[in-house]
MARKOL-343818 format. One record per residue: residue in three letters; x, y, z of N, C-alpha, C, CB in turn. Coordinates in steps of 0.2 Angstrom, whole numbers, always signed. Last residue first. Glycine has a CB too. Layout:
N
("ALA" (X Y Z) (X Y Z) (X Y Z) (X Y Z))
...
//
This chain:
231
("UNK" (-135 -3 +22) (-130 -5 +17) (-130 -1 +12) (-130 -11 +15))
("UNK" (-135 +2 +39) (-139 +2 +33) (-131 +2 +29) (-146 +10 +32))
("UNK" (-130 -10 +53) (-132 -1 +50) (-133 -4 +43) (-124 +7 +50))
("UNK" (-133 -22 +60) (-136 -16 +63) (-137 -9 +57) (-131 -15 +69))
("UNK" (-122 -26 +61) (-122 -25 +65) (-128 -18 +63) (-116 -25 +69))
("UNK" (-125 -35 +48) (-124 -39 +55) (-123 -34 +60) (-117 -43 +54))
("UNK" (-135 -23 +38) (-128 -26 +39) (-127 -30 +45) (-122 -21 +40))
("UNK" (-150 -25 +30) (-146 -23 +37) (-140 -27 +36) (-150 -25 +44))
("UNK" (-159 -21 +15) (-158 -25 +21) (-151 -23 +25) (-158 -33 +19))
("UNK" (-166 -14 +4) (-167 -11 +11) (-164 -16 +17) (-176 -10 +13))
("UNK" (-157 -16 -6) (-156 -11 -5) (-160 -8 +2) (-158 -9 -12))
("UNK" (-153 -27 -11) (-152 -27 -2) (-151 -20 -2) (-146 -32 +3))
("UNK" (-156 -29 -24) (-163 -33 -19) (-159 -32 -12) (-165 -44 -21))
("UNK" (-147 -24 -29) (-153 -19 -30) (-157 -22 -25) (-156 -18 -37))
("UNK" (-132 -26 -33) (-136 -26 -26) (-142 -24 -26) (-134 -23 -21))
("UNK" (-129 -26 -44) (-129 -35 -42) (-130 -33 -35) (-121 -41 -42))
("UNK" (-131 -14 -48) (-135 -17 -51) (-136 -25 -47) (-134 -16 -57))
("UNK" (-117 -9 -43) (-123 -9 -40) (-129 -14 -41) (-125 -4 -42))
("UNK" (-104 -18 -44) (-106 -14 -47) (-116 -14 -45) (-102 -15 -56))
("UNK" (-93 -26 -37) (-99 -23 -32) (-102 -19 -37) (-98 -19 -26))
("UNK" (-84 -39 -41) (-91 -37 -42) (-96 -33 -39) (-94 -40 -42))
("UNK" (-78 -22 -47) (-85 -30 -51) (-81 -34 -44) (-84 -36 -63))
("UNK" (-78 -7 -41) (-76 -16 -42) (-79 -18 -45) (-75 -20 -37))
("UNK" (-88 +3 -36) (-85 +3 -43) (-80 -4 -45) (-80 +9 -44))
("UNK" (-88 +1 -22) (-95 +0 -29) (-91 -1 -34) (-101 +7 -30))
("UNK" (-80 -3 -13) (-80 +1 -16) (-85 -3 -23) (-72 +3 -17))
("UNK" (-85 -2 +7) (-85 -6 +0) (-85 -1 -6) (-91 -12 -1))
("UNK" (-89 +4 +15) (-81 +5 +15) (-82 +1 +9) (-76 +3 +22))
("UNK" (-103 +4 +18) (-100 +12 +14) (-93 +12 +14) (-102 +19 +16))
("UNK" (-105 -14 +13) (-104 -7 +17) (-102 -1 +13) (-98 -7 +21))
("UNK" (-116 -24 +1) (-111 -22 +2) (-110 -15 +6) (-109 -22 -3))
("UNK" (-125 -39 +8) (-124 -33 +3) (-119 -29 +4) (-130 -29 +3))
("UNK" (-126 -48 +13) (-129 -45 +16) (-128 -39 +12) (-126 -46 +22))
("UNK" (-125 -60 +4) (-129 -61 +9) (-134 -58 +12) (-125 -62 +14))
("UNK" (-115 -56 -5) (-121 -59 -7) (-124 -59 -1) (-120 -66 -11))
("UNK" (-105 -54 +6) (-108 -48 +2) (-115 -52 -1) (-103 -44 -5))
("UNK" (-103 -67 +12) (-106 -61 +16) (-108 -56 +10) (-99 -56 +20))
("UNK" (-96 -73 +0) (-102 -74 +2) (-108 -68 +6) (-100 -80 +5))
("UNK" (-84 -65 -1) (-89 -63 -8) (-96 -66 -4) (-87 -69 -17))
("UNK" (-78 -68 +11) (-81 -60 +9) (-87 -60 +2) (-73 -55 +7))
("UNK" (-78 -80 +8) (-79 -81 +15) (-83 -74 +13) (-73 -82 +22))
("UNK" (-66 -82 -2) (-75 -84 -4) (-79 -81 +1) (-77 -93 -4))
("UNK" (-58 -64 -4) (-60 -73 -2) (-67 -75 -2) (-57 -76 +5))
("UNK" (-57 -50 -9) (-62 -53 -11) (-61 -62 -12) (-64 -49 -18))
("UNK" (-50 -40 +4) (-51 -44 -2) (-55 -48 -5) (-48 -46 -3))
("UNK" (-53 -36 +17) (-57 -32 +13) (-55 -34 +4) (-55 -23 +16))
("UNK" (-45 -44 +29) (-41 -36 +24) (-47 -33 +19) (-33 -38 +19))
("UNK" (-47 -55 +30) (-47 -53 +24) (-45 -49 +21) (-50 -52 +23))
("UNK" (-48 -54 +45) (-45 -58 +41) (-41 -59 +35) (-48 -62 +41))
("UNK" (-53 -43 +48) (-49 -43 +52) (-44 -49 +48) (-53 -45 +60))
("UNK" (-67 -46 +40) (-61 -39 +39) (-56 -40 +43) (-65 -31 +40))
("UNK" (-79 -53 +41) (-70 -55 +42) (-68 -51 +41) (-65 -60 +37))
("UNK" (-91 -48 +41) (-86 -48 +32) (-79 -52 +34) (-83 -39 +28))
("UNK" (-97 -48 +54) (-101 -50 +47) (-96 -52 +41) (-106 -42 +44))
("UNK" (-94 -30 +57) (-95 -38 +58) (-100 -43 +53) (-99 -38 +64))
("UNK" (-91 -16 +58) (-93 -20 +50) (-93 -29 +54) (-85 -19 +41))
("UNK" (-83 -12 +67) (-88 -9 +65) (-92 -13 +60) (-87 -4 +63))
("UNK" (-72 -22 +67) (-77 -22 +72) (-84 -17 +72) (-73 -22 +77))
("UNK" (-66 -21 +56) (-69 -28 +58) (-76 -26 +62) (-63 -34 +63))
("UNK" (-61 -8 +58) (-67 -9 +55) (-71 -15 +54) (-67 -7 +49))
("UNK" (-49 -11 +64) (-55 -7 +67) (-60 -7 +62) (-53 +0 +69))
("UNK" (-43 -19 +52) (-44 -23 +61) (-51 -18 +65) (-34 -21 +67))
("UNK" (-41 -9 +45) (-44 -14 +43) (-49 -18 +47) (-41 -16 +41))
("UNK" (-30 -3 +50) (-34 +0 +49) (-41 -6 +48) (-32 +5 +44))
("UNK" (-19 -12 +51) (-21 -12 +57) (-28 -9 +55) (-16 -8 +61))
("UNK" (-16 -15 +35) (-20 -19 +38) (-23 -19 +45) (-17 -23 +36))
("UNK" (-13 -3 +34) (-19 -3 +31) (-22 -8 +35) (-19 -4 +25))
("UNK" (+0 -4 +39) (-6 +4 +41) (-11 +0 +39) (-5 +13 +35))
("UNK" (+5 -14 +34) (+4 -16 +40) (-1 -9 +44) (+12 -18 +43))
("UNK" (+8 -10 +18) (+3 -15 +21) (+1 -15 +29) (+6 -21 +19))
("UNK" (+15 +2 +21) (+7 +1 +20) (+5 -2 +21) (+5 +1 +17))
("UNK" (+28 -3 +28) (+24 +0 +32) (+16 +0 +28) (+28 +6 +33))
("UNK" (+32 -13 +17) (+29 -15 +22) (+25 -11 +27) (+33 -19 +24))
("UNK" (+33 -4 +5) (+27 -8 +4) (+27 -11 +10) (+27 -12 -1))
("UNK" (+42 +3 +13) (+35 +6 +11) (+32 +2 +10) (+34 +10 +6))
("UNK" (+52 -6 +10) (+54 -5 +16) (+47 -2 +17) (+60 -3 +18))
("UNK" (+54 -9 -5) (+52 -14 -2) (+49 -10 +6) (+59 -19 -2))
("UNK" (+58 +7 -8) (+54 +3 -8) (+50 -1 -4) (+55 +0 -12))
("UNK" (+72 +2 -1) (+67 +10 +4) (+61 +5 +1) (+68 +22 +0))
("UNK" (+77 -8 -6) (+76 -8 +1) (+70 -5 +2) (+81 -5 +4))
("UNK" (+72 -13 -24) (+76 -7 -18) (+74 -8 -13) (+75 +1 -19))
("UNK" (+68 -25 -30) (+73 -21 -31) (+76 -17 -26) (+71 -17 -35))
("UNK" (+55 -27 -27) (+59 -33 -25) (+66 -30 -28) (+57 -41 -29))
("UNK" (+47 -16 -26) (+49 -16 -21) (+53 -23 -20) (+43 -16 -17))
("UNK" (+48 -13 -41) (+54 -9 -37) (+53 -12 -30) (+53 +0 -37))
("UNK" (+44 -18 -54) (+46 -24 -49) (+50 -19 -42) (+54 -31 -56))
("UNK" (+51 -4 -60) (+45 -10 -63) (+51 -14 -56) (+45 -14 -75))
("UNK" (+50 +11 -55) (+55 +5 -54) (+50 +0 -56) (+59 +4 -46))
("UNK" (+52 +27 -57) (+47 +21 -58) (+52 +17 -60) (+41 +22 -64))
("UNK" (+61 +42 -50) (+62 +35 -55) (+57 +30 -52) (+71 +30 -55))
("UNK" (+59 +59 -50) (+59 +52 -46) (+61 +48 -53) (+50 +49 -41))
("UNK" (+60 +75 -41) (+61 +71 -46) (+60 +64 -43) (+68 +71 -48))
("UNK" (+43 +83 -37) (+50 +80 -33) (+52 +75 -40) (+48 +74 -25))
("UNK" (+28 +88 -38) (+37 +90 -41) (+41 +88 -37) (+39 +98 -42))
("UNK" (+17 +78 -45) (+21 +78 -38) (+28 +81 -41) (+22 +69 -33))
("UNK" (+10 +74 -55) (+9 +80 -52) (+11 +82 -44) (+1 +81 -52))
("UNK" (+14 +62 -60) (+17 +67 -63) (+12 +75 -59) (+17 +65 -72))
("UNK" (+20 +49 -55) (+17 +53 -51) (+18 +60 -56) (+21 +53 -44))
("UNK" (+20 +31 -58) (+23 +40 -58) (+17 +44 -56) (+26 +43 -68))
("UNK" (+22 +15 -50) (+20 +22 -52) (+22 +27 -55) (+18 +25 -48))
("UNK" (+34 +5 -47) (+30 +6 -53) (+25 +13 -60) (+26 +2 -49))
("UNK" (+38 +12 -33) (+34 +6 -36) (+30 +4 -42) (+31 +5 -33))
("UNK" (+51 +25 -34) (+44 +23 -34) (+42 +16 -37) (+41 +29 -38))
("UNK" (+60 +34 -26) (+59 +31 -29) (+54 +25 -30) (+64 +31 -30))
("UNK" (+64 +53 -28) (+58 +47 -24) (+60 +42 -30) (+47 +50 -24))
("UNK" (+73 +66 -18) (+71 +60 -24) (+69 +55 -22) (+75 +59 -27))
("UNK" (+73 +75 -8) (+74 +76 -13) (+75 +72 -22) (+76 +78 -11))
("UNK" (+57 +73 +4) (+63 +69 -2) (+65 +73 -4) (+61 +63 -8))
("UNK" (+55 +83 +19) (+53 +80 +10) (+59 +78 +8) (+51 +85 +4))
("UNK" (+60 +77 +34) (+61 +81 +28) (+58 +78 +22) (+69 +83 +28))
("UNK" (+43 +72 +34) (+50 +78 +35) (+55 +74 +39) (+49 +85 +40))
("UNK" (+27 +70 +30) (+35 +67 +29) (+39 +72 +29) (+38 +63 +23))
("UNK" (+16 +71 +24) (+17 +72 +31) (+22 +70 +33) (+12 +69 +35))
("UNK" (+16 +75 +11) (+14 +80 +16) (+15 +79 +20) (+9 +81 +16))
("UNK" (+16 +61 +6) (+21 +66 +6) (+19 +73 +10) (+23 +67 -2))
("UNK" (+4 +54 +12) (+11 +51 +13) (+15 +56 +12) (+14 +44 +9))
("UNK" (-3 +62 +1) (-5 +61 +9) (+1 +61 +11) (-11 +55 +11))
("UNK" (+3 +57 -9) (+2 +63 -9) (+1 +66 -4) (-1 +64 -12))
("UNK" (-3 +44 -9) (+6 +46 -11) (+4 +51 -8) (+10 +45 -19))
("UNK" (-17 +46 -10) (-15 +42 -5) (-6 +43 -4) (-17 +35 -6))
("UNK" (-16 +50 -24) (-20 +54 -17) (-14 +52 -13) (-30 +51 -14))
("UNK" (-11 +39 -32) (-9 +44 -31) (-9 +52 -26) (-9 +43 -36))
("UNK" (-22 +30 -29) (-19 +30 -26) (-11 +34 -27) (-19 +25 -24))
("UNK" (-33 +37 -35) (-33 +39 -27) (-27 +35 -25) (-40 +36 -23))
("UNK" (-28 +37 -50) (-29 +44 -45) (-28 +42 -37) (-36 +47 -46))
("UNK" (-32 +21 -46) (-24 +23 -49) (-24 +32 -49) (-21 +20 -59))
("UNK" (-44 +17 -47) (-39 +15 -40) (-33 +19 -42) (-36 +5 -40))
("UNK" (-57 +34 -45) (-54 +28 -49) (-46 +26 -43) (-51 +30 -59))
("UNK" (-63 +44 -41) (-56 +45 -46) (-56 +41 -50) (-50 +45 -43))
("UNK" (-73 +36 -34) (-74 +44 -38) (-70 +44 -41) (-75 +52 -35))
("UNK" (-71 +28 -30) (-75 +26 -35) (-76 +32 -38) (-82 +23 -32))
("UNK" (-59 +33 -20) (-59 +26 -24) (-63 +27 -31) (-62 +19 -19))
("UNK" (-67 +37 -13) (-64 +43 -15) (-61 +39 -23) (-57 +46 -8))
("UNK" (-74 +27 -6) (-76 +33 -9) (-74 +34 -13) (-76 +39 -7))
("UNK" (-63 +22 -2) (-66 +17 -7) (-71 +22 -8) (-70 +10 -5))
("UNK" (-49 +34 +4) (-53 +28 +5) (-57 +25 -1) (-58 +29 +11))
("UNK" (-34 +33 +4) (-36 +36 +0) (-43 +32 +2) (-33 +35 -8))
("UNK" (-17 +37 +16) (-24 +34 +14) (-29 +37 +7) (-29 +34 +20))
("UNK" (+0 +36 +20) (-7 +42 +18) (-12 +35 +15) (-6 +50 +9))
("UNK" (+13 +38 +30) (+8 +35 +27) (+2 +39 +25) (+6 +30 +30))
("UNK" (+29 +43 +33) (+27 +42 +33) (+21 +39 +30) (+27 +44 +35))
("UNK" (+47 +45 +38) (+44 +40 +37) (+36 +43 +40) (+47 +34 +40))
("UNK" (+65 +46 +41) (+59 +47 +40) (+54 +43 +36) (+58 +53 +37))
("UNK" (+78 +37 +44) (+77 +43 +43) (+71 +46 +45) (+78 +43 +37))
("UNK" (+74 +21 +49) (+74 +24 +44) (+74 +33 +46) (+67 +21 +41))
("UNK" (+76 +13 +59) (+81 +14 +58) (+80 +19 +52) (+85 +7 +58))
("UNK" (+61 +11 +67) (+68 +15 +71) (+75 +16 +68) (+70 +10 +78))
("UNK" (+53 +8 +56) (+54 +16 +60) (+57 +17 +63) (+51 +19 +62))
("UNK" (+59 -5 +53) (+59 -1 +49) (+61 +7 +53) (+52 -2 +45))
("UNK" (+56 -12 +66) (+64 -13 +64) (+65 -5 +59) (+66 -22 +57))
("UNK" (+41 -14 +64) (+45 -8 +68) (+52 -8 +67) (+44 -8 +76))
("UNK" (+41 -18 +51) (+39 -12 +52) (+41 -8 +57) (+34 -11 +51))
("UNK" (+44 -32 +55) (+52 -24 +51) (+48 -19 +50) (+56 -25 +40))
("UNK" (+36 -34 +63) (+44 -37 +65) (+48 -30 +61) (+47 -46 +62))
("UNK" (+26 -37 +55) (+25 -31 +61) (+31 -31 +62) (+20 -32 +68))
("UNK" (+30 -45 +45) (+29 -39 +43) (+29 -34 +49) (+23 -39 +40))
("UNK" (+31 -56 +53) (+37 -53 +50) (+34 -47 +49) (+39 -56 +44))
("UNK" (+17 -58 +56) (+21 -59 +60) (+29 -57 +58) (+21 -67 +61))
("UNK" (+12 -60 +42) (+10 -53 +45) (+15 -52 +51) (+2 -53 +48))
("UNK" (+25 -64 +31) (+21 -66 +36) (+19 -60 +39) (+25 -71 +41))
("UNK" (+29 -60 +12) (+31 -62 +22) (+26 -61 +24) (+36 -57 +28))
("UNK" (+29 -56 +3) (+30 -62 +1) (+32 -65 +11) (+38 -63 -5))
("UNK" (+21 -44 +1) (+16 -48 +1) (+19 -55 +3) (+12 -48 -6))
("UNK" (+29 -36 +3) (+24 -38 +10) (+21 -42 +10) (+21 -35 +12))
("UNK" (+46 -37 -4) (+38 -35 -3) (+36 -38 +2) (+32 -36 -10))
("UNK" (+56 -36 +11) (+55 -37 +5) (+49 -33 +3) (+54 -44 +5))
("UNK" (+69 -39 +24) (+64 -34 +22) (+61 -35 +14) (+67 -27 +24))
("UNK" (+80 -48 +31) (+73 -50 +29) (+67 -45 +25) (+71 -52 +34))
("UNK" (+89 -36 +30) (+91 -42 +27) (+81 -45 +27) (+100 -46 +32))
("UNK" (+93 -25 +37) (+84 -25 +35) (+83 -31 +29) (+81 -17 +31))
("UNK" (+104 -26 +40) (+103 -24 +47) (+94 -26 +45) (+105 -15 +51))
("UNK" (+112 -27 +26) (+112 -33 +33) (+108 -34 +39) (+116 -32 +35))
("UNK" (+110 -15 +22) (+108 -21 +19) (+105 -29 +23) (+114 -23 +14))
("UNK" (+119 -10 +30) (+110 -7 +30) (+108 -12 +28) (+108 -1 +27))
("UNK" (+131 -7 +30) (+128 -13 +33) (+121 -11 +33) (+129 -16 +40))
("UNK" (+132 +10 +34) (+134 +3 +34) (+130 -3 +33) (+137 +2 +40))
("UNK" (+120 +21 +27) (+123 +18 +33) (+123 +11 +31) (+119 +20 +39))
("UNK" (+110 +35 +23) (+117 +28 +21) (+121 +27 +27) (+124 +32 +15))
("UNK" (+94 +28 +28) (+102 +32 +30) (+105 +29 +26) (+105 +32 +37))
("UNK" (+77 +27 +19) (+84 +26 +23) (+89 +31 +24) (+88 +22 +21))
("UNK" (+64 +37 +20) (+68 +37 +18) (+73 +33 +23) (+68 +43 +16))
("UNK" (+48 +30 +14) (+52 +27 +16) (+59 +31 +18) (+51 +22 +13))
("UNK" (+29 +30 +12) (+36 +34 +10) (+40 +34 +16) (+36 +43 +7))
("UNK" (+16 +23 +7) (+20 +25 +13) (+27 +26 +9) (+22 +18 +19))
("UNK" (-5 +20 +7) (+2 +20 +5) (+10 +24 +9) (+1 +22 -2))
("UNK" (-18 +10 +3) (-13 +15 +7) (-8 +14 +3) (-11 +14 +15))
("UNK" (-36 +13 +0) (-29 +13 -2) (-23 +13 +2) (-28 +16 -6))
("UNK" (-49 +9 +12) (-45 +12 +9) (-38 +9 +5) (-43 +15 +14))
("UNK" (-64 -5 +10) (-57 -1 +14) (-53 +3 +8) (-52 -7 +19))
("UNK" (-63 -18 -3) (-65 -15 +1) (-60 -12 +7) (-70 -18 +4))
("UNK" (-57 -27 -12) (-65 -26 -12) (-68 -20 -9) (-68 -32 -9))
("UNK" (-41 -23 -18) (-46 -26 -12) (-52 -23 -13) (-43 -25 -4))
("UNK" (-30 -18 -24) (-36 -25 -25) (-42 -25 -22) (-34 -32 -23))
("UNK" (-24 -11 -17) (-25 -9 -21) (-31 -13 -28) (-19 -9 -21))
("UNK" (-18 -11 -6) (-23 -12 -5) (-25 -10 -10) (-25 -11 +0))
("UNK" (-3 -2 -3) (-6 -10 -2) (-15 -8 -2) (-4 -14 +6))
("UNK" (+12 +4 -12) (+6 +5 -10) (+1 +0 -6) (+2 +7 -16))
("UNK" (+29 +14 -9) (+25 +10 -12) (+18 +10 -7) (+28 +3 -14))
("UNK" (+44 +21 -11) (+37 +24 -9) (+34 +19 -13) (+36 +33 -11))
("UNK" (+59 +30 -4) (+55 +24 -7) (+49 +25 -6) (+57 +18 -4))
("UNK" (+68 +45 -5) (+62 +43 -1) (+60 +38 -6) (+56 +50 +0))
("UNK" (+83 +51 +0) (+78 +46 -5) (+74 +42 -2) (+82 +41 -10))
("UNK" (+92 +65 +3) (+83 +61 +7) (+82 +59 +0) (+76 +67 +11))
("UNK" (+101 +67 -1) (+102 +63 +6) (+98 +61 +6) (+104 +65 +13))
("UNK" (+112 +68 -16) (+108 +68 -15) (+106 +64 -6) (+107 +68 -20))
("UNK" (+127 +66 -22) (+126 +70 -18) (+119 +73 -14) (+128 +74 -20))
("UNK" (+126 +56 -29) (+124 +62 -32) (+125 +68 -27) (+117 +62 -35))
("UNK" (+128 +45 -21) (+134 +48 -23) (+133 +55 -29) (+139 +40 -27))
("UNK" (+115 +44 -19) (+117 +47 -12) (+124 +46 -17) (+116 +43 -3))
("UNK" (+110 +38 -31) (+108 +46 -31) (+112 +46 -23) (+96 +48 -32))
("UNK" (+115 +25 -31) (+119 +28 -36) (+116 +36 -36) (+117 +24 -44))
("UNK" (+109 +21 -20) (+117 +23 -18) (+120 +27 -23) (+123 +16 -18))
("UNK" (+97 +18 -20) (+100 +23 -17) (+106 +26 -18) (+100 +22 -13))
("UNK" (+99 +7 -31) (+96 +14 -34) (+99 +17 -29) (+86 +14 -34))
("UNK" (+107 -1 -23) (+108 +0 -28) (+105 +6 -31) (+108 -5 -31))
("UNK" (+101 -11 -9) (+101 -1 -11) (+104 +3 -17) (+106 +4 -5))
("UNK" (+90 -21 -14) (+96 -19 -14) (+95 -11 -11) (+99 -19 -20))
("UNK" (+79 -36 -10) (+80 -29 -13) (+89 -26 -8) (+71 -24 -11))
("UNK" (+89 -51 -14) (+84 -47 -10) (+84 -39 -13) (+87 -48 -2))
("UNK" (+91 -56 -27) (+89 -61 -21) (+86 -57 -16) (+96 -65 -16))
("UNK" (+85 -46 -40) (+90 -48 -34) (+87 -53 -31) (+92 -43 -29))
("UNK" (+80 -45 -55) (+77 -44 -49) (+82 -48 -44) (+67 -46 -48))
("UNK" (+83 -47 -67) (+86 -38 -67) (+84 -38 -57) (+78 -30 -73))
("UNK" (+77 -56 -74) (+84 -56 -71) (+87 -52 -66) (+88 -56 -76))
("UNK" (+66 -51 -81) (+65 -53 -74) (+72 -55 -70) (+60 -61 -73))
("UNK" (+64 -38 -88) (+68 -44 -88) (+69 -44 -81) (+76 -44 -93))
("UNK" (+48 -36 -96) (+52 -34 -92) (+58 -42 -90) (+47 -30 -85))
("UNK" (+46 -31 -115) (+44 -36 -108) (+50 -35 -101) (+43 -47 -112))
("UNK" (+43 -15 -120) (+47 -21 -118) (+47 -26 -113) (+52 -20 -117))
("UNK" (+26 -8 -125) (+31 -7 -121) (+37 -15 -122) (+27 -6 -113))
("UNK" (+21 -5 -141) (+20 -9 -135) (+27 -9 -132) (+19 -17 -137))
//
């Protein structure tokens, strides 16, 4: 059994402490890299790779930037764009609730990293990561327990994903009427569990959750989504 994690280890705010100790390696592109939507009932995984600049006061200039979960969507849209105008590079990959039921949440959202790294230039030459490892990604990296209340870049991904996903989400409100998805983001609040009992579950709902495991939909196997398409 692993060591319990010492919660002391977590700052007031995330740092560049991990950055600083690989940019005095002489390393430039450290790419942060975390995920959102990793719970949720429904809709894609995402995720985002972050790289900062060494640069002054950087601490200062993204001083509110955290996990995403502890800020306001109203904040979050605020440092995501703060984020891409001051960050080096920067981009996002998806995994959807397919792809979800076929791998599972922890392949796809290693997919979804993987997406994010393909479309990023320059490529890291070191990643530092949320928790995760990636062991079919050849870029060195460090799994940071707690890493987006630790490291800037971190933290600075977990807001760009959350705020990809959640825009993503917004356009499916409107294909999917009926679930809140504009509200919910595709988590499982009472408002969404009720809908699915209602109306059964979309092809952006991941079956493999509890509770969407099939069998609790068999009686809407011929009934209609609010707008219309087959569930």
């Amino acid at each position: 059994m692993g060591r319990k994690f010492d919660r002391s280890l977590i700052p007031p705010n995330p740092t560049l402490e991990f950055e600083r100790n690989l940019w005095a390696q002489g390393l430039v592109i450290v790419g942060g890299i975390d995920e959102a939507g990793r719970g949720a009932l429904a809709g894609p995984v995402s995720a985002a790779v972050v790289v900062l600049p060494n640069q002054t006061d950087l601490e200062g200039a993204l001083l509110g930037v955290r996990d995403s979960k502890q800020i306001s969507h109203k904040k979050r849209l605020h440092w995501a764009n703060e984020i891409r105008t001051i960050a080096l590079a920067h981009a996002t990959g998806m995994a959807s609730a397919s792809e979800i039921d076929q791998y599972g949440i922890i392949p796809a959202t290693r997919l979804a990293i993987r997406r994010a790294l393909l479309a990023i230039e320059p490529l890291p030459e070191h990643l530092l990561v949320d928790a995760l490892r990636l062991p079919t990604v050849p870029i060195p990296q460090t799994s940071l327990i707690k890493g987006d209340a630790r490291a800037l870049s971190i933290a600075a991904a977990s807001i760009l994903a959350k705020t990809a996903r959640d825009a993503h989400m917004l356009t499916l409100d409107a294909t999917y009427p009926g679930y809140k998805f504009a509200e919910n983001k595709g988590y499982g609040t009472a408002f969404h569990l009720a809908a699915l009992k209602e109306y059964g579950p979309t092809s952006i709902h991941r079956r493999s959750f509890a509770p969407l495991r099939p069998t609790l939909f068999d009686t809407h196997d011929t009934k209609r989504t609010p707008n219309n398409s087959s569930v």
